[in-house]
Structures are given as structure tokens and as C-alpha cells.
Backbone as JSON, one array per atom type, in Angstrom:
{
  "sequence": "XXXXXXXXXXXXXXXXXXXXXXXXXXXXXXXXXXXXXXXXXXXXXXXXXXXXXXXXXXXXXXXXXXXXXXXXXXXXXXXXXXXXXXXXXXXXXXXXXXXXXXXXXXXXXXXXXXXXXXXXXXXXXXXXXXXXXXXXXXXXXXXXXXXXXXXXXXXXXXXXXXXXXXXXXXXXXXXXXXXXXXXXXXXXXXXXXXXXXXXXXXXXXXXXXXXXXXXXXXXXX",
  "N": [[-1.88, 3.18, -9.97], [0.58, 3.66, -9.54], [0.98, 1.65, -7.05], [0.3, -0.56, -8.02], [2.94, -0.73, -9.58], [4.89, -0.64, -7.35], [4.19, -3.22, -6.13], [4.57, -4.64, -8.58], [7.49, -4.58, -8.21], [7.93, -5.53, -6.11], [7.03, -8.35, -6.19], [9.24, -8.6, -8.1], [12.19, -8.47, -6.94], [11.14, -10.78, -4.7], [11.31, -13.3, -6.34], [13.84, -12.82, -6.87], [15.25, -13.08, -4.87], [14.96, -15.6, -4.07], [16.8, -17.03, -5.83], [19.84, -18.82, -6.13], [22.59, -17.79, -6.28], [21.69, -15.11, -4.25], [20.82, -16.12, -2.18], [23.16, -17.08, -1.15], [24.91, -14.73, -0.7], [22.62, -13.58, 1.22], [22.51, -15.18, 3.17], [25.44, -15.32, 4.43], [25.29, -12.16, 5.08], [23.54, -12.11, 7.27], [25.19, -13.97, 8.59], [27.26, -12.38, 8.97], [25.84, -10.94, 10.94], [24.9, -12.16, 13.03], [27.53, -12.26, 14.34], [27.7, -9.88, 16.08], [26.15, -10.48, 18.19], [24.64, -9.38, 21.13], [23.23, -9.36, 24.81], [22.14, -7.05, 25.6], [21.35, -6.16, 22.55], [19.95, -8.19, 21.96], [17.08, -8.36, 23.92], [16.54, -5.86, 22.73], [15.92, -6.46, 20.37], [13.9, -8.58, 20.71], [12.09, -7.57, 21.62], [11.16, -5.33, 19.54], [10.1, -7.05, 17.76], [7.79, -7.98, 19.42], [6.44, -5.7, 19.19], [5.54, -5.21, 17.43], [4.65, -7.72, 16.17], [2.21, -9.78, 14.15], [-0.23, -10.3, 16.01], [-0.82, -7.2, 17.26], [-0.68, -6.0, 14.94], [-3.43, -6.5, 13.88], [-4.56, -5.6, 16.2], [-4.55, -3.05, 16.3], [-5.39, -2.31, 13.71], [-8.22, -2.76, 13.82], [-8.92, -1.43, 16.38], [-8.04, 1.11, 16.33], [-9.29, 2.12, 13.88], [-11.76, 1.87, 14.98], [-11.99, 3.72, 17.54], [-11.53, 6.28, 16.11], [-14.01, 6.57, 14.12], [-15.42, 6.88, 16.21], [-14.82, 9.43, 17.1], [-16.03, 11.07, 14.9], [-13.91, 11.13, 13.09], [-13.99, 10.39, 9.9], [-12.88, 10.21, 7.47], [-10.3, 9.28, 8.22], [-10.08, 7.28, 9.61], [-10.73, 5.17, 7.83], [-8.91, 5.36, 6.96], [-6.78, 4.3, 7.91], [-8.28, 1.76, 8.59], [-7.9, 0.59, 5.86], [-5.55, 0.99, 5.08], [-3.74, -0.26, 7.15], [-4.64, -3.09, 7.61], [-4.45, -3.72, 4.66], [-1.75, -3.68, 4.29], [-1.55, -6.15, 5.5], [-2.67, -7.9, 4.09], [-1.73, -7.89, 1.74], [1.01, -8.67, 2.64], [0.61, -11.42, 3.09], [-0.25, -12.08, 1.04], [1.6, -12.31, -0.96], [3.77, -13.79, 0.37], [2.59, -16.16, 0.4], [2.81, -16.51, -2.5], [5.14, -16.62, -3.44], [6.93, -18.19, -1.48], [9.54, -18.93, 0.13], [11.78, -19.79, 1.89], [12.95, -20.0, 5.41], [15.99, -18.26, 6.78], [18.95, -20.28, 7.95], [18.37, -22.7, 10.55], [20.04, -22.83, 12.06], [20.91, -20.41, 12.6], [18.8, -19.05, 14.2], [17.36, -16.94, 16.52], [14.67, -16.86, 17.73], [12.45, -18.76, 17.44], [10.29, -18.49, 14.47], [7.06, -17.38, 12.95], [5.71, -18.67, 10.87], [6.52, -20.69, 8.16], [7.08, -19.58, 6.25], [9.12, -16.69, 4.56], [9.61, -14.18, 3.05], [7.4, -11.69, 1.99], [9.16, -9.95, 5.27], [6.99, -9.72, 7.73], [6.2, -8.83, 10.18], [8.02, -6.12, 9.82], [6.47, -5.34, 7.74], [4.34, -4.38, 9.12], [5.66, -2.61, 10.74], [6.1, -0.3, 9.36], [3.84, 0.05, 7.61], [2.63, 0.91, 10.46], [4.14, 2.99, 11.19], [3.45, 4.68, 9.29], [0.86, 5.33, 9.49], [0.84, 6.64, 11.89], [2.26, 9.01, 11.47], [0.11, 10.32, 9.14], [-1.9, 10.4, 11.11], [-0.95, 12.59, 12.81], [-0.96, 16.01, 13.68], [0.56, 18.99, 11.95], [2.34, 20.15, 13.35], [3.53, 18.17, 14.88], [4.51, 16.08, 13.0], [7.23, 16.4, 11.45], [8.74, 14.79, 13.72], [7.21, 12.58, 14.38], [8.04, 11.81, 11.83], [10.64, 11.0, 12.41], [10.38, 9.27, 13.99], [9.16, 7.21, 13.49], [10.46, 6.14, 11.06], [12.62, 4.87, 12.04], [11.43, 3.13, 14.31], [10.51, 1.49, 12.5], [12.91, 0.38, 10.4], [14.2, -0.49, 12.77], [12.6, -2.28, 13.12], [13.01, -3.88, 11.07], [15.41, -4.41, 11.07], [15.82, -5.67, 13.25], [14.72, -8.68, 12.84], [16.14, -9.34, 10.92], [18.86, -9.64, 12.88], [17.23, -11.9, 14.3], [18.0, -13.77, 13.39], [15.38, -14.9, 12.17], [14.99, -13.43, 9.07], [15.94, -12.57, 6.27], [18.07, -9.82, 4.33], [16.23, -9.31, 1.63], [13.94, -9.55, 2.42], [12.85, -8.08, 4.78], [13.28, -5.72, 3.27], [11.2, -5.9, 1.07], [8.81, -5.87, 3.13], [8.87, -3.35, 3.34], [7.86, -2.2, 0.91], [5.45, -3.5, 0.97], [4.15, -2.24, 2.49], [4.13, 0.29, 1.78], [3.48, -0.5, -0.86], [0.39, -0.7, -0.01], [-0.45, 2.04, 1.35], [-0.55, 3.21, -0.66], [-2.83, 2.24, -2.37], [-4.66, 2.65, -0.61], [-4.68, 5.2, -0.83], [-5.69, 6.42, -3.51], [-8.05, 4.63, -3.24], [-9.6, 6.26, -1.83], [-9.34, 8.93, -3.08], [-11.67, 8.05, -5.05], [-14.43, 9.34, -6.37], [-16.56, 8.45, -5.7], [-16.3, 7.29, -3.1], [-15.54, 9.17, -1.85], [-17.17, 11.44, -1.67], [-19.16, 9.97, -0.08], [-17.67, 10.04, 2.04], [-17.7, 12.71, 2.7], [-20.3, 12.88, 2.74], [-20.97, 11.47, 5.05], [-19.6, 13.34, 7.02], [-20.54, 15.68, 6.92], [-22.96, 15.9, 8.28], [-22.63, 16.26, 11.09], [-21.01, 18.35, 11.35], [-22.78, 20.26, 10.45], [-24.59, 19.97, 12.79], [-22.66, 20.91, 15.12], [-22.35, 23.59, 14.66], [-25.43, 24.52, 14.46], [-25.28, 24.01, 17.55], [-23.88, 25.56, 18.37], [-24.91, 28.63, 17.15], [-27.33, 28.36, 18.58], [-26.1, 28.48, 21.09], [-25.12, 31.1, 21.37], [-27.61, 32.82, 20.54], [-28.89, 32.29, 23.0], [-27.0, 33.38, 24.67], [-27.01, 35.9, 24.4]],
  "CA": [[-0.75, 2.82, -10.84], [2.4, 3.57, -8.05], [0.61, 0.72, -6.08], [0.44, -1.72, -8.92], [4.12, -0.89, -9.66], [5.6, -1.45, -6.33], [3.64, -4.87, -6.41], [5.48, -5.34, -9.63], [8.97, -4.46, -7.78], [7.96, -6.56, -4.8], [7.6, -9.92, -6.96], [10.5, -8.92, -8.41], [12.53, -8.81, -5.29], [10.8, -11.76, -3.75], [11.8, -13.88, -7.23], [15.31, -12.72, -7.34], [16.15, -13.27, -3.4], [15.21, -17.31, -4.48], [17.97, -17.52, -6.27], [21.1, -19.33, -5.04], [23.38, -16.31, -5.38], [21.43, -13.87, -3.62], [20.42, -16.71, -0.8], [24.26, -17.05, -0.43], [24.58, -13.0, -0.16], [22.01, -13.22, 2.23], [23.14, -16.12, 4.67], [26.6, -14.51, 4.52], [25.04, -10.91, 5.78], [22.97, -12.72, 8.61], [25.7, -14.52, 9.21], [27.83, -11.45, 9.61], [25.04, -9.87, 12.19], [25.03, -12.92, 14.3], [28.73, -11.72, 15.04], [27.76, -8.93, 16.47], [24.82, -10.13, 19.57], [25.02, -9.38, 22.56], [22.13, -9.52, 25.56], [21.46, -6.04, 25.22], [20.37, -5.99, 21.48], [18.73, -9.52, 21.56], [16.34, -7.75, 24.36], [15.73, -4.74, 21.99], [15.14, -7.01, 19.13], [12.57, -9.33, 20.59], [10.67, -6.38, 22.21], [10.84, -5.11, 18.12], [9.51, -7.82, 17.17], [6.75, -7.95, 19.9], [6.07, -4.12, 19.1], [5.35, -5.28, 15.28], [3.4, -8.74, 15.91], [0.54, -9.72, 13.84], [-1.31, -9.87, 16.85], [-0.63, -5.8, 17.51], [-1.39, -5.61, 13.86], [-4.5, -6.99, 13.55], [-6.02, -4.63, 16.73], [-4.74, -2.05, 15.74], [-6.04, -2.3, 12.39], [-9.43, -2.81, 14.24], [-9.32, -0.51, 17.05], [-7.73, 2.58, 16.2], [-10.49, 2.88, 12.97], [-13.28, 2.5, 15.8], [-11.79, 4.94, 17.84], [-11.72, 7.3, 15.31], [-15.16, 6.64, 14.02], [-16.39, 7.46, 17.4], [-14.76, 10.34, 17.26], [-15.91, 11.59, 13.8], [-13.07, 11.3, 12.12], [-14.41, 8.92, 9.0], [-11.49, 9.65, 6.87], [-8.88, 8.87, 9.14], [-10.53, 5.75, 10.04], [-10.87, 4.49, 6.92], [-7.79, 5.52, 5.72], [-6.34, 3.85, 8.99], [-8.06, 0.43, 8.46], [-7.24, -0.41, 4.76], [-3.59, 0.6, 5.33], [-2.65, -1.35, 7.85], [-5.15, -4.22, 6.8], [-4.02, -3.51, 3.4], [-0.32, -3.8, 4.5], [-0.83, -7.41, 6.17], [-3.05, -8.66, 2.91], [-0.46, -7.64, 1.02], [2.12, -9.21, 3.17], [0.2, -12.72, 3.4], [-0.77, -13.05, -0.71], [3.39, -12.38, -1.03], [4.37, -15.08, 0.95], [1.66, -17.45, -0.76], [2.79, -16.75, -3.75], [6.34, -16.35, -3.12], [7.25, -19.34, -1.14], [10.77, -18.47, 0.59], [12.83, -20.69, 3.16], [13.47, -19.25, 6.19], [17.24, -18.77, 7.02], [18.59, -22.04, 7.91], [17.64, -22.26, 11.75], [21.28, -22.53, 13.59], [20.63, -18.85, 12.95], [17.39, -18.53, 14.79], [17.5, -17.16, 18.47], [13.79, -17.03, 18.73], [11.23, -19.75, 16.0], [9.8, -17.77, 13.11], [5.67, -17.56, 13.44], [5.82, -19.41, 9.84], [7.61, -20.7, 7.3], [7.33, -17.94, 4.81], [10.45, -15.92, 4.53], [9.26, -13.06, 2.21], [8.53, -10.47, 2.87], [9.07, -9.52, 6.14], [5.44, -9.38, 7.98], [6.65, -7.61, 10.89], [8.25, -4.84, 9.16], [5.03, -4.16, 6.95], [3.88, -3.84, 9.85], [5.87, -1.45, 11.78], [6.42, 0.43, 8.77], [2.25, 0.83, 8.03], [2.2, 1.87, 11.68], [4.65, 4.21, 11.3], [2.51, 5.72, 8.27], [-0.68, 5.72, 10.04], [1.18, 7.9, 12.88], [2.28, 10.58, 10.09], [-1.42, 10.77, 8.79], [-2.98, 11.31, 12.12], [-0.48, 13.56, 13.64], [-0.91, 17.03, 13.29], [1.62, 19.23, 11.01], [3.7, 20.47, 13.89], [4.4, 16.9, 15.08], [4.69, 15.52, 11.54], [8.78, 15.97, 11.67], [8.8, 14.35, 14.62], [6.56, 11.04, 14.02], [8.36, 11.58, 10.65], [11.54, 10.06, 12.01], [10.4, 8.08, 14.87], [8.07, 5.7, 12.47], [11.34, 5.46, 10.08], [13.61, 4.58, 13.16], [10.63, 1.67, 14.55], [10.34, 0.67, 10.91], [14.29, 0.38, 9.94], [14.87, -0.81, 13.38], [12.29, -3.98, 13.27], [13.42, -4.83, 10.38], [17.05, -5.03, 11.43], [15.47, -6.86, 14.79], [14.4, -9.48, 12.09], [17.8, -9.97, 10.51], [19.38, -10.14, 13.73], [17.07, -12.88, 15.17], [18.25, -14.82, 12.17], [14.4, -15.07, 10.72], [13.9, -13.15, 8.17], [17.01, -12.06, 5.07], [17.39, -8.47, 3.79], [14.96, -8.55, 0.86], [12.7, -9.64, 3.17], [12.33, -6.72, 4.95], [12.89, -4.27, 1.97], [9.93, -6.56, 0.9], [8.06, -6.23, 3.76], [8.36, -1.74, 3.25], [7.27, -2.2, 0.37], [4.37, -3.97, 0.87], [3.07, -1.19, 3.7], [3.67, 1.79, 0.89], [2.01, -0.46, -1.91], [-0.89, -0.51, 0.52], [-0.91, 2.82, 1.49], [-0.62, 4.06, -2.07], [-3.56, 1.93, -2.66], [-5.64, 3.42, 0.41], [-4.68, 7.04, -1.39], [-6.33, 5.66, -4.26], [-9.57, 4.14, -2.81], [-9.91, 7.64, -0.88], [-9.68, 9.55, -3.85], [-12.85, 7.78, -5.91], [-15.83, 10.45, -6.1], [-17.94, 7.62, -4.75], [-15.9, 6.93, -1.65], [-14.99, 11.02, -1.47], [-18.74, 12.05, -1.3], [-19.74, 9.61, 0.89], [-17.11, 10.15, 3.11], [-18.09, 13.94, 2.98], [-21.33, 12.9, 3.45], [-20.78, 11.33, 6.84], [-19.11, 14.21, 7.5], [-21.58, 16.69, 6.89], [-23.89, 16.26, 9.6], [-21.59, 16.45, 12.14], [-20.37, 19.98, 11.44], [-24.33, 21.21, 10.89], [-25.34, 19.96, 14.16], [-21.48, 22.05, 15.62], [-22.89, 25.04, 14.04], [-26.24, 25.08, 15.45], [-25.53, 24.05, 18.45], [-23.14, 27.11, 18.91], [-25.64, 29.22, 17.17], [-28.15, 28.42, 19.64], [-25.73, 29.26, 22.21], [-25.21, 32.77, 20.87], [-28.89, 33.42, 20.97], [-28.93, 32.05, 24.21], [-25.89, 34.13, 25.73], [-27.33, 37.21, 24.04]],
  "C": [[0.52, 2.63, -10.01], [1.93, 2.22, -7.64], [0.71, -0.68, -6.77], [2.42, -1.92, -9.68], [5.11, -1.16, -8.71], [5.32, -2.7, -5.53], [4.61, -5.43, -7.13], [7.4, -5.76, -8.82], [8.99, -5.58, -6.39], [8.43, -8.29, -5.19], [8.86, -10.14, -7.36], [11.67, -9.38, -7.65], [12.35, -10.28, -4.95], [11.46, -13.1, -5.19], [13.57, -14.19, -7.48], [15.91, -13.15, -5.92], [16.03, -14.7, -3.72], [16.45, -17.59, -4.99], [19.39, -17.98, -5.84], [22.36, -17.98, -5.18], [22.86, -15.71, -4.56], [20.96, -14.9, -2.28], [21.66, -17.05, 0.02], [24.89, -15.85, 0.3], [23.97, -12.99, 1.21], [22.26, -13.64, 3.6], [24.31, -15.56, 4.75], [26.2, -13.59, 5.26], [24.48, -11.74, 6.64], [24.03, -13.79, 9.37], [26.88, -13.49, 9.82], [27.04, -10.73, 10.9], [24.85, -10.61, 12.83], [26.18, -12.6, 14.83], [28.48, -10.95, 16.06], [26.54, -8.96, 18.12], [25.16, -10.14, 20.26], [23.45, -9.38, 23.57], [21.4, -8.23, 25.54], [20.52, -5.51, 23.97], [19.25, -7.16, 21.15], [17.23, -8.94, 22.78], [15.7, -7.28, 23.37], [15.04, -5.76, 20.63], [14.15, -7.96, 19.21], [11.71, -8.43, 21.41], [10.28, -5.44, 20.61], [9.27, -5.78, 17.62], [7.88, -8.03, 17.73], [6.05, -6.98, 19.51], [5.04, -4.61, 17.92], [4.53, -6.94, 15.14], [2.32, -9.01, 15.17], [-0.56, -9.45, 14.62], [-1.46, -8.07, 16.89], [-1.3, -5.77, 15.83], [-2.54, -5.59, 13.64], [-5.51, -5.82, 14.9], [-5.88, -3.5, 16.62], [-5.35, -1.78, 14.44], [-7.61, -2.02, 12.46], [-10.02, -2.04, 15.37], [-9.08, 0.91, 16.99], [-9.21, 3.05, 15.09], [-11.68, 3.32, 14.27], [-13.3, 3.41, 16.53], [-11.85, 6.35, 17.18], [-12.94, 7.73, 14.33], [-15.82, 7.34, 15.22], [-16.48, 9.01, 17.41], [-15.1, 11.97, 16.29], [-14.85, 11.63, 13.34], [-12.95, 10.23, 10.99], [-13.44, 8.54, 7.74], [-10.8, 8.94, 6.85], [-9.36, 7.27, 9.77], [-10.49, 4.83, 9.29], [-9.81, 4.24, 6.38], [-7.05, 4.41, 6.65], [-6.38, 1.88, 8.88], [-7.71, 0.02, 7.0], [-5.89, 0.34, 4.91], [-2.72, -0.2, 6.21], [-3.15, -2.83, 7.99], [-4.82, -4.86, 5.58], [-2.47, -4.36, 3.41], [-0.27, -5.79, 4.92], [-1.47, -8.6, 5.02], [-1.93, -8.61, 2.02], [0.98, -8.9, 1.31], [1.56, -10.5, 3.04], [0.3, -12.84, 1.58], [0.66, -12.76, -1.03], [4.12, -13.23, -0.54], [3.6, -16.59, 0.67], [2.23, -17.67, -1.97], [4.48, -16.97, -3.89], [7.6, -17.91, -2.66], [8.79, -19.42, -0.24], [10.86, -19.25, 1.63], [12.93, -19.6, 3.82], [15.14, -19.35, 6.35], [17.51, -19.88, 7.57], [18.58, -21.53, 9.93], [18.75, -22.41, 12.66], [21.4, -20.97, 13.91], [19.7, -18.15, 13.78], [17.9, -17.98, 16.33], [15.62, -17.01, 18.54], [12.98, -18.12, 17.16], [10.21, -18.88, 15.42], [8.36, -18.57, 13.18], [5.38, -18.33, 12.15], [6.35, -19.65, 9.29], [7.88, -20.45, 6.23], [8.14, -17.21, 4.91], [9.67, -14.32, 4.64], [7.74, -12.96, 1.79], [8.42, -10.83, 4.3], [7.38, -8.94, 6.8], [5.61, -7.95, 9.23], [7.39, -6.34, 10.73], [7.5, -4.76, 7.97], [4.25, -4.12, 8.04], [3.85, -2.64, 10.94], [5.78, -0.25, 10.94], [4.95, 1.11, 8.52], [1.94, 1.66, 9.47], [2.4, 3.07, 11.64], [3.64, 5.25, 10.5], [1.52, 6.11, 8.21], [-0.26, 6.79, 10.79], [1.22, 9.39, 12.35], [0.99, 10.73, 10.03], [-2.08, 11.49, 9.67], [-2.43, 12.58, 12.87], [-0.68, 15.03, 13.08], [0.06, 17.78, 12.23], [2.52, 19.72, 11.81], [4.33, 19.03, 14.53], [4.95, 16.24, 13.63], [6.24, 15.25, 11.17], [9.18, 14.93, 12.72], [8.91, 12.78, 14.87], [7.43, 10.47, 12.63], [9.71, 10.27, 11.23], [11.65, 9.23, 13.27], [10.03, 6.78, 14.2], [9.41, 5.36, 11.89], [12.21, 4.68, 10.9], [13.04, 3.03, 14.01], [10.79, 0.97, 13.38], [12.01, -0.06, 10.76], [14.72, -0.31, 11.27], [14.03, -2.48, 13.74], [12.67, -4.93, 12.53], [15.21, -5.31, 10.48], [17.23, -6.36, 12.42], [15.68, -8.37, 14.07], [15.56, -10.56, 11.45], [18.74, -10.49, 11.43], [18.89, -11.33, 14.23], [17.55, -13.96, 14.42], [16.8, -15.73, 11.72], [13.55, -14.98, 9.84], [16.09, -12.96, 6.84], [16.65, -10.57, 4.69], [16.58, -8.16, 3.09], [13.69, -9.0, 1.64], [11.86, -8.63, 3.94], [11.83, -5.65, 4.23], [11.43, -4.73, 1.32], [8.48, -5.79, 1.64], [7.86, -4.29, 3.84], [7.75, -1.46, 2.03], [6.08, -2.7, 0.37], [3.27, -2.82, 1.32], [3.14, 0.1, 2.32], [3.21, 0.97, 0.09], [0.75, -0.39, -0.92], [-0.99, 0.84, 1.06], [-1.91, 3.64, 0.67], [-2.52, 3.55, -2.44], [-5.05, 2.56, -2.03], [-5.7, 4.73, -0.38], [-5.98, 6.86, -2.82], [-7.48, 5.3, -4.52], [-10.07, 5.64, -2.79], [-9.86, 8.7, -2.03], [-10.79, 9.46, -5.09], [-13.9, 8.59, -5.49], [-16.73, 9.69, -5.01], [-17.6, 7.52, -3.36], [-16.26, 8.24, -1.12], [-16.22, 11.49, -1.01], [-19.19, 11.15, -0.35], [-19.48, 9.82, 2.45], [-17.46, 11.9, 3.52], [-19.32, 14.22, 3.6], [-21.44, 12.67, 4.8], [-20.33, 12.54, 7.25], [-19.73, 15.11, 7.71], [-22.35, 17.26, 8.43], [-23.71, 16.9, 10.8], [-21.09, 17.89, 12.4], [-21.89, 20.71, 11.31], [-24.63, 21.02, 12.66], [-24.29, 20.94, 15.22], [-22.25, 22.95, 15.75], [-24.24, 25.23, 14.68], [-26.01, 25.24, 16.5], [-24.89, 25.66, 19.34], [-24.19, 28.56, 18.45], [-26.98, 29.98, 18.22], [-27.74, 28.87, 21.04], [-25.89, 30.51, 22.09], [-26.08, 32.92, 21.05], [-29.19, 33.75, 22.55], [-28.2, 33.43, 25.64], [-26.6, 35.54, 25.35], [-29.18, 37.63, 24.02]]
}
């Protein structure tokens, strides 16, 4: 239900930034943050942007799960690839449906990977990262990752605005997209059918632990 309602709020968003007020709003603010570049932040903001790539998306999406399969962890793997898979389906059927101009391009300093505005792909992407990091990290890092992910997240999507191309609801877009897809992963991961199966994989794994330490004990004793 959350997941289907910040869908709803996304369209909304992506509907209302069309409009010629809020596209004048918007070129106005991007035109205020071109004021402000200098060589030092145009660096940080196309190493952002690199950070947060589809490409980076897409192997992480595909290598972290297998890593974490390997390692038994079938949850965290799962949960791993439909959220940040989740996050870039999300982000693609939003800009299909959506349709958004990019800012106009005397704003550009680097050429925009399409010409879909909204949302923001690269910030549902940094922002899913960030929210994969939380998940896997333990609970004493968990403050930690808490406000590094928000700080990558909040700071690609600023990258975005600065390169002049993406607009603010584009981004806010593009965080929403990564929490409707999380929400949605929470979701999957809580169906009996998934839950037991995923327990099932799990199972084995901790019998075979248990003997094998058993068998030590005999062994040592």
C-alpha cells in the first residue's frame, strides 16, 4: 500500500513539474546554481554522477546479490537485487510515462544520457544504494551508513541540478522512486511463500554449522 502511494505522489510530482509555472520555478533555480560553479564543484559533481551511473547500477544490482548468495545470505540478496533493480524499473516506466524536457541545454556542462527529465535516474540510484548499505550494515554502523547514504543521495542529486540536467522534482522524483521500490521489496519479503522459502534456503546451512561443530566436540573430547 506505502509503495503504491508514493507511486501515486511520484506521478503527481512528475505531472505538476510539466507545467509552465513550475518549469519556470525550475529554470530560474538551475539558473540560480549555475551562478555559483566553480572547477572544484564541477569535479565533485561529475565524479557524483559517475558514482550513481546506470552502468554502476546495473552491477551492482547484479553483483552484490551474487556475492551474497555465495555467502549464504539469501535474504540480503534478494532484498538487495529487487531494490536496486526495483529502483531503476521504477525510474525507467516514470520517464516513459512521464515524458519531461530536459533543462534547456545552455545549462548543460556535461550531455544528459537521455532525454527524459523525470525523475532523476541517478539519484534513485544513489539513494537505493544508500538503502542497500543501511540493510547490510550491522547495527553499530547503521548511524553511520545512516548519514553517509543521505549525504551521497542529497549530494547526487544536487550534482544533477548543478550540471544543469536534471530540475528539482526530478530528483525528489528520483528518492522517491528508490523508497517506492524498497517499500515494495519489504513487501515481496514479507509473503509466507517468499518467507518460507527463503527460510528454507536457509535452513540447511545452519544444520550442516551445527553438526559440523558437533562433530568437532566429539572429536576434541
Amino acid at each position: 500500500m506505502g509503495s503504491l502511494l508514493l507511486m501515486a505522489v511520484l506521478a503527481a510530482v512528475g505531472l505538476a513539474a510539466k507545467t509552465p509555472q513550475v518549469t519556470r520555478a525550475d529554470v530560474a533555480l538551475n539558473e540560480d546554481v549555475a551562478g555559483i560553479r566553480n572547477g572544484g564543484l564541477t569535479v565533485l559533481a561529475k565524479a557524483a554522477t559517475a558514482a550513481a551511473s546506470s552502468t554502476v547500477g546495473v552491477a551492482l544490482a547484479l553483483l552484490i546479490p551474487v556475492l551474497l548468495w555465495l555467502v549464504r545470505r539469501y535474504q540480503q540478496a534478494v532484498r538487495t537485487l529487487l531494490l536496486l533493480g526495483g529502483a531503476m524499473a521504477v525510474t525507467f516506466a516514470a520517464k516513459l510515462s512521464i515524458h519531461e524536457h530536459r533543462p534547456p541545454k545552455r545549462l548543460w556542462l556535461i550531455p544528459p544520457d537521455n532525454p527524459h527529465s523525470f525523475p532523476s535516474g541517478h539519484t534513485a540510484i544513489a539513494t537505493a544504494v544508500a538503502m542497500t548499505a543501511f540493510f547490510l550494515a550491522g547495527r553499530r554502523w547503521r548511524p553511520l551508513v545512516l548519514v553517509l547514504g543521505a549525504v551521497f543521495a542529497a549530494g547526487t542529486g544536487f550534482a544533477r541540478i548543478y550540471l544543469g540536467v536534471h530540475y528539482l522534482p526530478d530528483v525528489i522524483a528520483g528518492a522517491l522512486a528508490a523508497a517506492s521500490a524498497g517499500l515494495m521489496t519489504a513487501g515481496l519479503l514479507s509473503l509466507p511463500p517468499v518467507r518460507t522459502r527463503l527460510d528454507a534456503l536457509q535452513r540447511p546451512g545452519r544444520h550442516r554449522r551445527t553438526r559440523t561443530g558437533a562433530s568437532r566436540t566429539r572429536t576434541g573430547t
